[in-house]
PATOR-93227 format. One record per residue (C-alpha): x, y, z; residue number from 0. Coordinates in nm, 2 decimals, decimal comma, padded with zeros to 4 digits. Layout:
R    east   north      up  lotor
R       X       Y       Z    NUM
...
This chain:
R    east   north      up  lotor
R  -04,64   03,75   16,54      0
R  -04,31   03,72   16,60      1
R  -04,05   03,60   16,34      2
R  -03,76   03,40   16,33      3
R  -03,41   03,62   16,27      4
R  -03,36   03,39   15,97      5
R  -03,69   03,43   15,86      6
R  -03,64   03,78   15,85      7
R  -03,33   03,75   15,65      8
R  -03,50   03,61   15,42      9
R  -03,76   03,81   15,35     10
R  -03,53   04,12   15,35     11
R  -03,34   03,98   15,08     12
R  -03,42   04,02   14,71     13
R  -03,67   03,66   14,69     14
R  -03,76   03,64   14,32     15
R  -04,16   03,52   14,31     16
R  -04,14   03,19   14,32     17
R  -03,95   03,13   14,62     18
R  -04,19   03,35   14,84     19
R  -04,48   03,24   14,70     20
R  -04,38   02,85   14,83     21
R  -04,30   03,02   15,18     22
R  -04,59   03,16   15,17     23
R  -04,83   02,86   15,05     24
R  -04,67   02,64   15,27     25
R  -04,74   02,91   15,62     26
R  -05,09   02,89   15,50     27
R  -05,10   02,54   15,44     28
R  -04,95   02,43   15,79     29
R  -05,21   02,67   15,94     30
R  -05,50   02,53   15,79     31
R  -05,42   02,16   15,87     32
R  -05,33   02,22   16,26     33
R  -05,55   02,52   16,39     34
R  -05,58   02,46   16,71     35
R  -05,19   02,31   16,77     36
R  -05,07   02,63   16,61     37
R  -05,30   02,88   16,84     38
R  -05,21   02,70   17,14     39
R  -04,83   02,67   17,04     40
R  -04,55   02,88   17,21     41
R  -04,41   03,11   16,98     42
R  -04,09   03,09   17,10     43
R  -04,11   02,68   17,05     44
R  -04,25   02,77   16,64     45
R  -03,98   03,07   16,57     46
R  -03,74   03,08   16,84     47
R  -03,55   03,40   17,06     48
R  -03,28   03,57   16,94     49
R  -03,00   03,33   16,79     50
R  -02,72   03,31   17,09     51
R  -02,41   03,53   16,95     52
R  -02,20   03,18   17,07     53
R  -02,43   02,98   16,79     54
R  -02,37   03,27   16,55     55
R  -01,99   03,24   16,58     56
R  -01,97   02,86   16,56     57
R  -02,20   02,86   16,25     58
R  -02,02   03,14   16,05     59
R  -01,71   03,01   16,11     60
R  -01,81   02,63   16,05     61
R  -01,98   02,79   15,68     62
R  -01,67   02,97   15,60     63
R  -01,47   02,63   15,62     64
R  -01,75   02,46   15,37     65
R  -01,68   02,74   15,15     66
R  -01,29   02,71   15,16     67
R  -01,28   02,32   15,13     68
R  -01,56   02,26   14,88     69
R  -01,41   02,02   14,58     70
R  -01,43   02,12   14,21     71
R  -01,69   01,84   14,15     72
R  -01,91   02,07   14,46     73
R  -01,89   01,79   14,68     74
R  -01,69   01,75   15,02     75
R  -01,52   01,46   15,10     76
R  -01,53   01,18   15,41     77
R  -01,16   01,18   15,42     78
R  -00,98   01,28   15,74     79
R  -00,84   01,59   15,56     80
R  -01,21   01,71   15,45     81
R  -01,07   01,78   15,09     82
R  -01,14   01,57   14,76     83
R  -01,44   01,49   14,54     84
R  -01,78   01,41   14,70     85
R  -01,83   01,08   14,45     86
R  -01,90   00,84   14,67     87
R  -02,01   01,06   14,97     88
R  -02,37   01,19   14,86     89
R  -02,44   01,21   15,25     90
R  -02,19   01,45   15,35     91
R  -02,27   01,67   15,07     92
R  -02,62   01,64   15,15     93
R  -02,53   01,73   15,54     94
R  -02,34   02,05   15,40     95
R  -02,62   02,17   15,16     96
R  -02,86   02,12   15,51     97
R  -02,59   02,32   15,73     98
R  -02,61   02,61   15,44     99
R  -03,00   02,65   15,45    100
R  -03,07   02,56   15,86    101
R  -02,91   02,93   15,91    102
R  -03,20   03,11   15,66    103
R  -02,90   03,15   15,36    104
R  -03,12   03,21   15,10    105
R  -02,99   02,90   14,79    106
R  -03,09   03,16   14,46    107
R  -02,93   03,52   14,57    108
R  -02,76   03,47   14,89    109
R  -02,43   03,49   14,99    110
R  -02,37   03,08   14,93    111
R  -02,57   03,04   14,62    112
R  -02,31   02,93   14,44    113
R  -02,19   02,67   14,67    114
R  -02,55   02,51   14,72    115
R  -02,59   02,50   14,35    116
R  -02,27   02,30   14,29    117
R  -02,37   02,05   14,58    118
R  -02,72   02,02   14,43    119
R  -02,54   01,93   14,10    120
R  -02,26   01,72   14,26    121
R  -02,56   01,50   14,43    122
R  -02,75   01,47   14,11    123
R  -02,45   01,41   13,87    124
R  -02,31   01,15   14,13    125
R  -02,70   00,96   14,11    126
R  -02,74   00,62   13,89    127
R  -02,98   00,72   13,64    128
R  -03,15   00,39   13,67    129
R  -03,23   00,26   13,99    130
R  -03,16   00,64   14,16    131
R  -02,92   00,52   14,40    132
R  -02,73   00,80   14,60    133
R  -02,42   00,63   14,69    134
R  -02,16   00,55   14,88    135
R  -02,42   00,35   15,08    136
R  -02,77   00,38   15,21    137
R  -02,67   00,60   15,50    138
R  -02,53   00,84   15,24    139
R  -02,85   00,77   15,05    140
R  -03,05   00,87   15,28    141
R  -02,87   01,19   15,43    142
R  -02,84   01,32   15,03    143
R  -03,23   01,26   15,02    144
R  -03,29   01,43   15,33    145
R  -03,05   01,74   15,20    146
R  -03,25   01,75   14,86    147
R  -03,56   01,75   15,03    148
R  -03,48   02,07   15,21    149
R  -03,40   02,23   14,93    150
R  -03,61   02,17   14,66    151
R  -03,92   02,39   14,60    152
R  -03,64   02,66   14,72    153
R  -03,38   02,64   14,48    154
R  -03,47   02,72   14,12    155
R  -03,39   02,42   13,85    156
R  -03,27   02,69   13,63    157
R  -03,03   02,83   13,87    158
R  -02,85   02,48   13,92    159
R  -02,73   02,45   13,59    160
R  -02,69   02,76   13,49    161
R  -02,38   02,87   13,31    162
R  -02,24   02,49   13,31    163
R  -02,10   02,35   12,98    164
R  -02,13   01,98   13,16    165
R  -02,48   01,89   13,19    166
R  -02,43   01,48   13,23    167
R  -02,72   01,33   13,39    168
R  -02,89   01,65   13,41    169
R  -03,20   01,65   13,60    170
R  -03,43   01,86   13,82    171
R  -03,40   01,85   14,21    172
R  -03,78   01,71   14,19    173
R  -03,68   01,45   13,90    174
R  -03,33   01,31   14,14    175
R  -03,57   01,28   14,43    176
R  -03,86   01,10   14,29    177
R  -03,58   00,84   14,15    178
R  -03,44   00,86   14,51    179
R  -03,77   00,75   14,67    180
R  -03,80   00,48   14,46    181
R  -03,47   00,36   14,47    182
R  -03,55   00,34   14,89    183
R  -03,90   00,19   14,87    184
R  -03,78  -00,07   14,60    185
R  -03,49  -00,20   14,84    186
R  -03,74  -00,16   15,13    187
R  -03,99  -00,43   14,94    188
R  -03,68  -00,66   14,89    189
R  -03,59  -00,66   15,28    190
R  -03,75  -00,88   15,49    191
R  -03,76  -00,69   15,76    192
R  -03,93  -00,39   15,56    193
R  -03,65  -00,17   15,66    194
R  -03,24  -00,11   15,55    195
R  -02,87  -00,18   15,55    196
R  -02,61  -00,05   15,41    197
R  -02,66  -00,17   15,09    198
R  -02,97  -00,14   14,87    199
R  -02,96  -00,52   14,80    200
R  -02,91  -00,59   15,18    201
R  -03,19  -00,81   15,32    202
R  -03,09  -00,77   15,64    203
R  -03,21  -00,44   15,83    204
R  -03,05  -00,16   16,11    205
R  -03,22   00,09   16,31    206
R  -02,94   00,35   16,24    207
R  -02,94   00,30   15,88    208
R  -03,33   00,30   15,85    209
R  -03,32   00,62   16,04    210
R  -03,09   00,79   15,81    211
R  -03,36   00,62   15,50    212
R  -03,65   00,71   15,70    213
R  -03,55   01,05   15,76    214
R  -03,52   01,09   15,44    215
R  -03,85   00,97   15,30    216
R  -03,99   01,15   15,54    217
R  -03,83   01,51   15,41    218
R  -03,93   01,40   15,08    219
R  -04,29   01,32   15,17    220
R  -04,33   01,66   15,35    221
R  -04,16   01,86   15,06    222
R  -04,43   01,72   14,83    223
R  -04,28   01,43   14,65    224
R  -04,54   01,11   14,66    225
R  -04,42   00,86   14,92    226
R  -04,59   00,52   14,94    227
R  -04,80   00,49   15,27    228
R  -04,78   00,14   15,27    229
R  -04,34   00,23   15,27    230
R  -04,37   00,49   15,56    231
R  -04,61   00,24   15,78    232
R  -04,40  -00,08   15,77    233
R  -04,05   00,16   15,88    234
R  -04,25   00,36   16,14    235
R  -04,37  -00,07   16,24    236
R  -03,97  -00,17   16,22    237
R  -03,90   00,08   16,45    238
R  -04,19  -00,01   16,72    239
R  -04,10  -00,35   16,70    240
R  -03,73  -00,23   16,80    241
R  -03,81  -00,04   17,11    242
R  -03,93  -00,16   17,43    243
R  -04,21   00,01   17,62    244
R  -03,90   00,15   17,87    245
R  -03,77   00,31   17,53    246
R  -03,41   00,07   17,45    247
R  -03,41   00,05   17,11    248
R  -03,23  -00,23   16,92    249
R  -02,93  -00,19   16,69    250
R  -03,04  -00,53   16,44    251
R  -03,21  -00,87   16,51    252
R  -03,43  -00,82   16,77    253
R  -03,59  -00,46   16,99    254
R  -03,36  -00,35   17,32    255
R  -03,07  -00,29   17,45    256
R  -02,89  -00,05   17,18    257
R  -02,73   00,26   17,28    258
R  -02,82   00,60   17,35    259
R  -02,78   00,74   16,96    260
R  -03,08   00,44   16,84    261
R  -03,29   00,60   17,14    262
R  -03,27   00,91   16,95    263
R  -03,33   00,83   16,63    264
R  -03,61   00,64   16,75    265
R  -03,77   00,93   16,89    266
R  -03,70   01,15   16,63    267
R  -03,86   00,93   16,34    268
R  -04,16   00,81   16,59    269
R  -04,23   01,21   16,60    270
R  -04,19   01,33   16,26    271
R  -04,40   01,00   16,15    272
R  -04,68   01,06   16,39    273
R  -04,65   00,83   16,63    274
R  -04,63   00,99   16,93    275
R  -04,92   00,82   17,10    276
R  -04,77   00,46   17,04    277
R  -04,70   00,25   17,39    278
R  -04,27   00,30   17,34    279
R  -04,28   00,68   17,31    280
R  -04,32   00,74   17,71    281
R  -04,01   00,53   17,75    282
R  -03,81   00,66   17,46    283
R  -03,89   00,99   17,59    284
R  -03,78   00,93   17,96    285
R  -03,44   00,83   17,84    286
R  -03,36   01,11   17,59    287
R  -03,48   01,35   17,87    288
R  -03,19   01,14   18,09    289
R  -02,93   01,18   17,83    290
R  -02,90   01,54   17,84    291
R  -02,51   01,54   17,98    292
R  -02,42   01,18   17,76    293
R  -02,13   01,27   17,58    294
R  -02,21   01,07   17,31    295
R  -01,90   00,81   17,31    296
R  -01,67   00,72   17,02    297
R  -02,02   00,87   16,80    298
R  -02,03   01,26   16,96    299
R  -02,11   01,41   16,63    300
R  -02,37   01,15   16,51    301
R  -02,51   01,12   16,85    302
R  -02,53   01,54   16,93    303
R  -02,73   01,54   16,56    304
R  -02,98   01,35   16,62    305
R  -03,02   01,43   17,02    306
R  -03,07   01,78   16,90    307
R  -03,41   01,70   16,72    308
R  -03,52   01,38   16,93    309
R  -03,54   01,63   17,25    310
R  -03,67   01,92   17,07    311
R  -03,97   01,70   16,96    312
R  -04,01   01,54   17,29    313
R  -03,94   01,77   17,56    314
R  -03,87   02,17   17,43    315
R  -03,74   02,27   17,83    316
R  -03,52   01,96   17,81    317
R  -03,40   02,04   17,48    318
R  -03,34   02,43   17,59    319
R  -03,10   02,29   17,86    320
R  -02,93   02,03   17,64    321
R  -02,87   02,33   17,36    322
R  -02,71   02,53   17,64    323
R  -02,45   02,25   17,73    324
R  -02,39   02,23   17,36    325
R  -02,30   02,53   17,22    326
R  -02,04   02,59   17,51    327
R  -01,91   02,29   17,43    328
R  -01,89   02,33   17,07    329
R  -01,75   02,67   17,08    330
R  -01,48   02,47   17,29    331
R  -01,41   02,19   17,03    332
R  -01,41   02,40   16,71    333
R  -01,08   02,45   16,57    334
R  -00,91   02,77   16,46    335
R  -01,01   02,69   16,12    336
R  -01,39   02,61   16,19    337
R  -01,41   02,29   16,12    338
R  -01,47   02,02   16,37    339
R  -01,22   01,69   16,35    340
R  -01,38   01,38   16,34    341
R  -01,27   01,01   16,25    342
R  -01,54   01,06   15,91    343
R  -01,36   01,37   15,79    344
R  -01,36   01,73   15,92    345
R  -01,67   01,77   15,66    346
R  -01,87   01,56   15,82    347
R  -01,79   01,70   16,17    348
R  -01,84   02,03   16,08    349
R  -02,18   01,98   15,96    350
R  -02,28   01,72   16,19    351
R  -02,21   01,99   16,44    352
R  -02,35   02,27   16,29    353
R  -02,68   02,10   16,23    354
R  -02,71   02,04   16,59    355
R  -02,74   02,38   16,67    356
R  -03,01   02,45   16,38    357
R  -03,30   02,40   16,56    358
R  -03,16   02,79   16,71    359
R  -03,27   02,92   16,38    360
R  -03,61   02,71   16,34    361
R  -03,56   02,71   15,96    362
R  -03,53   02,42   15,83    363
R  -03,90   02,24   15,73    364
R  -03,82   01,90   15,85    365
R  -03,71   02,09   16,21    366
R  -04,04   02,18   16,28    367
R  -04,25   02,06   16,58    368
């Protein structure tokens, strides 16, 4: 068997016994429940070729301006500048702590531990205690659950307060992410349409928020943290009902006509929630496949992200292409600095981007296929 080059960084490095004992538990657990897929599954599709030295470049670079514009509080910011606190901008943070880990950087001994720990902390301090909302809205909500996801069960609790005189709202990675679930479910009961907005009290519903909730859940869920069935069926249901069987996928109200971006989310969450037999995936697939050279609009950054995954899932050789066409033009936008402008903050391009060459490592648990 062939492994990853991340994969092997990480098991070259000094893992204490926790951390490989969850890798291990959770090969042999993904082995057991899909035999056959995994036999019959390209090993290149499961742990990739050699990373392209053009991703390599982008990523280091793009890591090295995390490091230098990281706030006190261990947060980044969704200012134009990139600098400031991260109250306020869970998501970003939790986009950064995701671009850290999708390269194999190891969160107790590596290189970056220090910077994953204080955007752990800066996500849980940042949490209401009470209803477990991740704030500034439920997008950011649901990009800071997705980012906790990934790392718990890799990052030890100890480690994430260690040394730090400040321990307000002090809680475990496991203890922030149950309170985020239920702060998602909870608003999810309250909307009518079984889905969200952008705020948790909203009873109105997007498909581009939901995705970023969904996404969310969905990491969570996979990680091991209890997520209500009954909250993952009626999403997965909002989303069917919001794509046509030719694959347009509705922005609010009623299915069809949305843009490109919603036909990727809607592809992404359809596959990581099962549901690739339903009658919309065959037309959600045909238009992702026929998006491969979309620029992406006034959203390139939010659109590359979640184009990265929806093809990888639907169509690997249509994805291989895509990534091709991406990293060149990455390599082209990235400034001298590493970080990538955008009209959210040079944080959030500069992960955005970097997570949409991830899938080169095949690291990440919720990247998997």
């Amino acid at each position: 068997m062939r492994f990853s080059p991340a994969l092997l960084q990480i098991i070259s490095v000094n893992l204490n016994t926790r951390l490989l004992c969850i890798g291990l538990l959770s090969i042999a657990f993904s082995t057991a429940s899909l035999p056959g897929l995994l036999c019959a599954q390209d090993t290149e599709l499961r742990f990739g070729e050699d990373v392209p030295t053009e991703v390599e470049d982008v990523y280091q670079r793009g890591l090295n301006w995390l490091v230098e514009n990281q706030a006190e509080d261990g947060g980044w910011s969704g200012s134009r500048s990139g600098r400031g606190g991260g109250v306020g901008n869970s998501g970003i943070t939790g986009m950064c702590i995701m671009a850290f880990l999708a390269s194999g950087e190891d969160p107790n001994f590596g290189k970056y531990h220090k910077n994953i720990c204080a955007a752990v902390r800066s996500i849980i301090r940042g949490q209401d205690q009470k209803t477990g909302y991740l704030p500034g809205s439920m997008y950011h909500h649901g990009f800071a659950m997705l980012g906790l996801s990934e790392v718990y069960g890799v990052l030890d609790d100890d480690l994430v307060w260690q040394g730090e005189a400040d321990t307000k709202n002090k809680r475990t990675i496991g203890e922030a992410l149950e309170l985020a679930v239920r702060c998602a479910t909870t608003s999810q009961k309250n909307n009518q349409w079984g889905a969200w907005r952008y705020s948790p009290e909203s009873n109105d519903a997007d498909t581009s928020v939901s995705g970023a909730v969904l996404m969310g859940l969905l990491a969570a869920r996979n990680a091991g943290i209890k997520v209500p069935d009954e909250s993952m069926d009626k999403a997965l249901e909002y989303f069917q009902k919001m794509t046509t069987k030719q694959g347009s996928v509705g922005y609010s109200g009623i299915g069809g006509g949305g843009s490109k971006n919603l036909q990727a989310i809607s592809t992404l969450v359809l596959s990581i929630g099962h549901r690739k037999d339903v009658e919309q995936y065959e037309g959600l697939t045909r238009q992702v496949k026929g998006s491969i050279e979309y620029p992406g609009n006034s959203y390139p950054y939010y659109f590359r992200y979640y184009m990265a995954q929806a093809l990888f899932q639907a169509d690997f050789d249509s994805w291989k292409k895509w990534n091709r066409l991406t990293m060149r033009q990455l390599k082209d936008q990235q400034s001298d600095d590493g970080s990538f402008k955008s009209s959210h903050g040079e944080a959030y391009g500069t992960a955005m981007s970097m997570l949409a060459l991830a899938l080169n490592y095949r690291f990440l648990p919720i990247y998997e296929r």
